[in-house]
C-alpha positions as CSV (number, residue, x, y, z in Angstrom):
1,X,158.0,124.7,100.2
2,X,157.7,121.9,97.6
3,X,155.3,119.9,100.1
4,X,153.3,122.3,100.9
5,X,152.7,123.2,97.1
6,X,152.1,119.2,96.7
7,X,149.7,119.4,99.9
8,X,148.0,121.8,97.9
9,X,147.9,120.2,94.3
10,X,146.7,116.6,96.1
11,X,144.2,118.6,97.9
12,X,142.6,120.2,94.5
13,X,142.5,117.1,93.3
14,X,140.6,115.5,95.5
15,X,138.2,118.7,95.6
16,X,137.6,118.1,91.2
17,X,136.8,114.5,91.8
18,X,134.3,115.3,94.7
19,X,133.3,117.6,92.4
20,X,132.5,115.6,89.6
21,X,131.4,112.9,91.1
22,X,128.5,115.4,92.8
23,X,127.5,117.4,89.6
24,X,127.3,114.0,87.4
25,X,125.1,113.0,90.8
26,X,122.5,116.1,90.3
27,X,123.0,116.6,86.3
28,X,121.1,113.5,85.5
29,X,117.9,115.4,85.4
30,X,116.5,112.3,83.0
31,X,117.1,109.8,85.6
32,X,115.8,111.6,88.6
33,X,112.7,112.8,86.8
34,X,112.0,109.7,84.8
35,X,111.5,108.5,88.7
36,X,109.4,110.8,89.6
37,X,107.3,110.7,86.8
38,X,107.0,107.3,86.7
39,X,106.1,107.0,90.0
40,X,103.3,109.1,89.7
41,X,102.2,106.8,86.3
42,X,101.8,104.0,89.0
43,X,100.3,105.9,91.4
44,X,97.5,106.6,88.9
45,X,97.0,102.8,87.6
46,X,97.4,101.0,90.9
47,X,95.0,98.3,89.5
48,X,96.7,98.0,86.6
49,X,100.1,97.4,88.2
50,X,100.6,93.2,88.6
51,X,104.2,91.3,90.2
52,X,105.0,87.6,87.9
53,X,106.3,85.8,91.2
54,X,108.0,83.4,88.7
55,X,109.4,85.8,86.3
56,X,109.9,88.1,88.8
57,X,108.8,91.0,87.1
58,X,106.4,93.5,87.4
59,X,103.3,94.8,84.3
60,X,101.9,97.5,84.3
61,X,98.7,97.1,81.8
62,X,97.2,99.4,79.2
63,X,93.7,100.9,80.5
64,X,92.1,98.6,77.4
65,X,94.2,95.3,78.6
66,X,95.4,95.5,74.8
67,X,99.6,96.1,76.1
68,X,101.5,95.5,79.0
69,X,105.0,97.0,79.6
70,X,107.0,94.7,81.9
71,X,110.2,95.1,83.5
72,X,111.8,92.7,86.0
73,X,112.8,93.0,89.3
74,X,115.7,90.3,89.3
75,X,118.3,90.9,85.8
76,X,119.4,87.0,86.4
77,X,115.9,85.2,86.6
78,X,114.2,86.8,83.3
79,X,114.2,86.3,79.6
80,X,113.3,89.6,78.7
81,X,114.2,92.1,81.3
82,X,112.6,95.6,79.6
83,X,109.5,94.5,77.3
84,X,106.4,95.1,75.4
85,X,104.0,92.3,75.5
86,X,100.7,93.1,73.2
87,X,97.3,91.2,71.7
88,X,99.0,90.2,68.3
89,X,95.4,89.8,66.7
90,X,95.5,93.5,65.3
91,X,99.1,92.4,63.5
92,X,98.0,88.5,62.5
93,X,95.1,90.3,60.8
94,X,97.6,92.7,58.7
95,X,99.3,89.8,57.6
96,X,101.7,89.0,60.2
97,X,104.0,85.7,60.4
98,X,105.3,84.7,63.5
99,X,107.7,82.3,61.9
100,X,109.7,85.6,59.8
101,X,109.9,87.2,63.2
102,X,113.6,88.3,63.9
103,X,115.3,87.8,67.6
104,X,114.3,90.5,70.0
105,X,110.6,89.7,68.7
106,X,108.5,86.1,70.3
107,X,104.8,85.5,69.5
108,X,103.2,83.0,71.9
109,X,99.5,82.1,72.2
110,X,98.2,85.5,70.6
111,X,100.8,87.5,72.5
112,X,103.6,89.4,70.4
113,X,106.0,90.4,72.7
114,X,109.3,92.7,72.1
115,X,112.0,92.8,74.9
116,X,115.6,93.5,75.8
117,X,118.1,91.9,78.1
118,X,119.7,95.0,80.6
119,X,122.3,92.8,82.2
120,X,123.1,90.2,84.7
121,X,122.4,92.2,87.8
122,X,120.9,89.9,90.4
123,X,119.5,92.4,92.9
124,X,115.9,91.6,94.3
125,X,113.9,94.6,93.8
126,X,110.7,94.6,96.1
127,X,108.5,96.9,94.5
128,X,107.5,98.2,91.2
129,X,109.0,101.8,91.2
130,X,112.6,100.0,93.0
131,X,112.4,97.4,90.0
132,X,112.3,100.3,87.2
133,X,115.5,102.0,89.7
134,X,117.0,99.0,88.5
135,X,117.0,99.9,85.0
136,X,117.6,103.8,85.7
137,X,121.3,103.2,88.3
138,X,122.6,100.1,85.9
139,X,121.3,100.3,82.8
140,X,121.0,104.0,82.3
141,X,121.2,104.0,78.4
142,X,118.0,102.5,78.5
143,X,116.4,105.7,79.7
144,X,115.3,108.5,77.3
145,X,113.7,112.1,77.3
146,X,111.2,112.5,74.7
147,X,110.9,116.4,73.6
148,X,108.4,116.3,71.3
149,X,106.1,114.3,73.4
150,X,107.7,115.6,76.6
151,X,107.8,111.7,77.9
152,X,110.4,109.4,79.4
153,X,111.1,106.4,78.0
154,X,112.5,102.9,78.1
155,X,114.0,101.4,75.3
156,X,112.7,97.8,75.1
157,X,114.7,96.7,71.6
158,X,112.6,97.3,68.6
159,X,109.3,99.3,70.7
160,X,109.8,101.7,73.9
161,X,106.9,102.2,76.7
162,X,106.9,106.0,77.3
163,X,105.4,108.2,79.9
164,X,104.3,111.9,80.2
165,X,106.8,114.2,82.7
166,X,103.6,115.7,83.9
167,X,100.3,113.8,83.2
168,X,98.5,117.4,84.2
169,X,100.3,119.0,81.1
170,X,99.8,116.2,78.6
171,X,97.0,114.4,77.0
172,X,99.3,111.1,76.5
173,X,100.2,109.6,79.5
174,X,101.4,106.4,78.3
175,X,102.1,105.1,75.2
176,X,103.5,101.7,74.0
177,X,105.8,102.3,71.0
178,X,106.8,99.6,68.4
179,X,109.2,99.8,66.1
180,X,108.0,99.1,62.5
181,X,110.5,97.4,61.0
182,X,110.6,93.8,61.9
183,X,107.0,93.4,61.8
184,X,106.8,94.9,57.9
185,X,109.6,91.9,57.5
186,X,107.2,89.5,59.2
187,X,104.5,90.3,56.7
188,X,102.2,93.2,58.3
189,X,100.5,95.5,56.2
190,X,101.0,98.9,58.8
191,X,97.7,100.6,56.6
192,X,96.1,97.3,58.0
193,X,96.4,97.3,61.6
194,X,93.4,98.6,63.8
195,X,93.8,99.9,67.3
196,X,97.3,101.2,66.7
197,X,98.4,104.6,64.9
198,X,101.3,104.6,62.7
199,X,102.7,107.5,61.6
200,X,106.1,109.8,61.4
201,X,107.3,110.9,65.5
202,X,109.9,113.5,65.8
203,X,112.8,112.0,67.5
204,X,116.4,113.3,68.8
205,X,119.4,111.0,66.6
206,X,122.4,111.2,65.5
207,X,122.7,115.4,66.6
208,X,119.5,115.9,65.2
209,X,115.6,115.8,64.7
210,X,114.4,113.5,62.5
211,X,111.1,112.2,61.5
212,X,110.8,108.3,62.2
213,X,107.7,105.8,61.6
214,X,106.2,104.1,64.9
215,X,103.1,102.2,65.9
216,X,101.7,103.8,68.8
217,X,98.9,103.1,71.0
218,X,98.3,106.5,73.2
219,X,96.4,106.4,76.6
220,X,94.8,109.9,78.7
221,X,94.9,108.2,82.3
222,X,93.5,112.1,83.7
C-alpha cells in the first residue's frame, strides 16, 4: 500500500514539473511575439538590414541612415552585443563632449554609440531574426513590452531600439530610444538637439507607471 501511494506521489510530481516547465514555455507571450513582430520589422526594411562579417553582427538602419540598432550574432566576438549606434552631429551641436562620456557610451569619428554586453554565449547565429533569438532564449531580461506605445523592446544600456507589435495598428514602427542622462553629463543642451524629440514616455517601473524623459527618433515604415 505504501508503494503504490509513493508510485503515485512520484508520478504527480513528475506531471507539476512537466507542467511547469510547458506553461513557463507558452506564457512568455513577450518573447514569442517580440519574434514575430520583429520579424515582420525586417521583412519591411530588407534594404536596410546589413551583416559586419568582422563584428559579426547584424544593423538594421533607420529609413533616414541617421541610427542603426545592431545586435550580434556571436556573444564572444563583439564589444557591444545589443547597441545603438547614431550621427552624433545633432548632440556635438548641443554641446556634447565625448571626453565626459560615461562607460556604456563611445563616440568614434561622428558616431555616438550606446551598447550592452548580453553574455559570453558563443553560438553562431546565421541570420538576422536567429541573431535577435539569441538575445530573446539567453538574455531574456533584455526583452520588454511597451504598453503605452504597444512596442517590444531591447534594452541596449542607457537607449532601447523598440518596435511596433503590429506595424498595421501603429504609426511608430521603430524607434531608437536614448537615455538622457549621460549625454546631459556630457554637456548636451536636450532643448538643443535637432532631429530627435525629447519629451516625458509613460513607462512600467518599480509596480507602476511613471513618466520618464527620452530622446526618441520615431519612424512610420507603412
Amino acid at each position: 500500500m505504501r508503494k503504490h501511494i509513493m508510485r503515485r506521489m512520484i508520478a504527480a510530481g513528475i506531471v507539476a514539473v512537466l507542467l511547469l516547465a510547458a506553461s513557463a514555455c507558452s506564457l512568455d507571450v513577450i518573447g514569442n511575439g517580440s519574434v514575430t513582430a520583429f520579424e515582420q520589422v525586417l521583412n519591411a526594411m530588407t534594404d536596410r538590414v546589413d551583416y559586419d562579417e568582422a563584428g559579426a553582427s547584424w544593423s538594421l538602419s533607420a529609413p533616414d541612415g541617421s541610427a542603426r540598432f545592431v545586435w550580434s550574432g556571436n556573444w564572444s566576438a563583439s564589444e557591444f552585443d545589443a547597441m545603438l549606434a547614431v550621427d552624433a552631429e545633432p548632440f556635438l551641436s548641443a554641446g556634447l563632449n565625448p571626453n565626459l562620456l560615461s562607460e556604456g557610451c563611445v563616440y568614434q569619428d561622428g558616431i555616438l554609440m550606446v551598447g550592452r554586453n548580453l553574455g559570453n554565449d558563443g553560438t553562431e547565429a546565421d541570420s538576422p531574426l536567429s541573431a535577435y533569438r539569441l538575445i530573446v532564449q539567453n538574455s531574456r531580461s533584455a526583452v520588454s513590452y511597451h504598453m503605452a506605445m504597444d512596442h517590444f523592446g531591447v534594452n541596449v544600456g542607457f537607449g532601447m531600439f523598440e518596435w511596433a507589435k503590429d506595424m498595421a495598428a501603429n504609426d511608430k514602427d521603430i524607434v531608437f530610444v536614448l537615455d538622457p542622462e549621460p549625454l546631459l553629463a556630457a554637456g548636451v543642451d536636450p532643448n538643443a538637439v535637432e532631429g530627435w524629440v525629447f519629451g516625458e514616455v509613460e513607462v512600467h517601473q518599480n509596480g507602476k507607471q511613471v513618466k520618464v524623459e527620452k530622446f526618441l527618433k520615431p519612424f512610420d515604415l507603412t
